[in-house]
C-alpha positions in Angstrom: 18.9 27.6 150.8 15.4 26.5 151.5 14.5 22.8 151.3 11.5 21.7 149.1 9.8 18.8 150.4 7.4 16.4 148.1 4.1 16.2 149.4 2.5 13.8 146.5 1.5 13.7 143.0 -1.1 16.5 142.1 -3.4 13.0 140.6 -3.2 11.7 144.5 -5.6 14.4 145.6 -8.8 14.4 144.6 -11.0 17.7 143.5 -12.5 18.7 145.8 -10.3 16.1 148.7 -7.7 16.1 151.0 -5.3 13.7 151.8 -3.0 13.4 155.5 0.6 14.0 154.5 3.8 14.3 157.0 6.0 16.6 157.1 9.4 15.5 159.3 7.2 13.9 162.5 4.0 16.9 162.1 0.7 15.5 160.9 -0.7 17.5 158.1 -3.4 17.4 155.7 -3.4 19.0 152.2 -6.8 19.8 150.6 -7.8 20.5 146.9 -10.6 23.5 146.5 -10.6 24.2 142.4 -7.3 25.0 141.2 -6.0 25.7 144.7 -4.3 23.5 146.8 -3.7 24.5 150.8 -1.8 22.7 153.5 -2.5 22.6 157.1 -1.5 21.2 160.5 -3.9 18.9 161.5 -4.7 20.2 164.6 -8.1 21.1 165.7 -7.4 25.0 167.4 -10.5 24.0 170.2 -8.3 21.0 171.8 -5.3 20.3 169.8 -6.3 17.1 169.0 -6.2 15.9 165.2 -9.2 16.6 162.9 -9.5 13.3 160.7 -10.9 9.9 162.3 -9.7 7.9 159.2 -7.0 8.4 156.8 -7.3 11.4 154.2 -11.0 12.4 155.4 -11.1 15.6 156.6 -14.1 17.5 154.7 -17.9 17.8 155.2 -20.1 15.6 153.2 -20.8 18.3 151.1 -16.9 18.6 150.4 -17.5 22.1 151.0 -15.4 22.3 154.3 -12.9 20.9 156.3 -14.8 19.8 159.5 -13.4 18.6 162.7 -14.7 14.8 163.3 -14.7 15.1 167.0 -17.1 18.8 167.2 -18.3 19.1 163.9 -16.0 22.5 163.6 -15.8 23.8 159.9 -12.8 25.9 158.5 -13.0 27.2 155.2 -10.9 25.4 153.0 -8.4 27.7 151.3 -8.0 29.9 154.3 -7.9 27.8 157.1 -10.9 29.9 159.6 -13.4 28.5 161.5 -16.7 29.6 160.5 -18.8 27.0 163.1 -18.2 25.2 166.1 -16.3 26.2 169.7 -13.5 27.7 167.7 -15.5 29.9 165.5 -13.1 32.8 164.5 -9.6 30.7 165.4 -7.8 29.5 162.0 -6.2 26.1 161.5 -2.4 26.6 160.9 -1.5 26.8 157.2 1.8 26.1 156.1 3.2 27.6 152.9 2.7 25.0 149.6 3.4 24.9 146.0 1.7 23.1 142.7 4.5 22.4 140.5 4.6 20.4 137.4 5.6 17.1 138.9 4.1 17.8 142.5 2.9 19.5 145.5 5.6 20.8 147.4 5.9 22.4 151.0 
C-alpha cells in the first residue's frame, strides 16, 4: 500500500508558478506549466544547494523556467533538465505527482 501525501490545493499554485512544499523533512518545489503540474527536489545538481532565495520563487522572470537564484541555471519546467548554466545537461530530481480533484498529491 503506497501512501498519498497532500501537497496543496490545485488554486494554491499559480499558472504558470511554483510554490516550496515538504515532503517528510526534503525541501521540494512543485511548479505549474499549462495543465501539467511537476514536483522536484529543490536541489541545485551544480552544488546541492537549494534553488529559491524566497519562499515559492523558483522561475525566470519570464516564468518560462525554473532558474537557480544562486547561478542563473535554467531547467525546463516539466522535465526537470538543465538547458543553461554549469550544470547544463544534469536534471533536477523529479519525484512522481498527481492532479486529483481535490489536490496535488505525491
Amino acid at each position: 500500500m503506497t501512501t498519498r501525501i497532500k501537497l496543496c490545493n490545485l488554486d494554491e499554485l499559480p499558472e504558470p508558478g511554483s510554490k516550496s512544499v515538504t515532503l517528510g523533512e526534503q525541501a521540494c518545489f512543485l511548479v505549474r506549466h499549462g495543465k501539467g503540474v511537476a514536483l522536484y527536489q529543490n536541489r541545485c545538481p551544480h552544488l546541492g544547494i537549494e534553488l529559491n532565495w524566497q519562499e515559492d520563487v523558483f522561475l525566470d522572470h519570464e516564468e518560462m523556467f525554473i532558474q537557480c537564484a544562486t547561478h542563473g541555471a535554467l531547467f525546463i519546467m516539466e522535465t526537470g533538465e538543465c538547458v543553461a548554466g554549469p550544470c547544463l545537461g544534469e536534471a533536477l530530481t523529479s519525484i512522481p505527482c498527481t492532479i486529483e480533484e481535490d489536490g496535488i498529491y505525491a
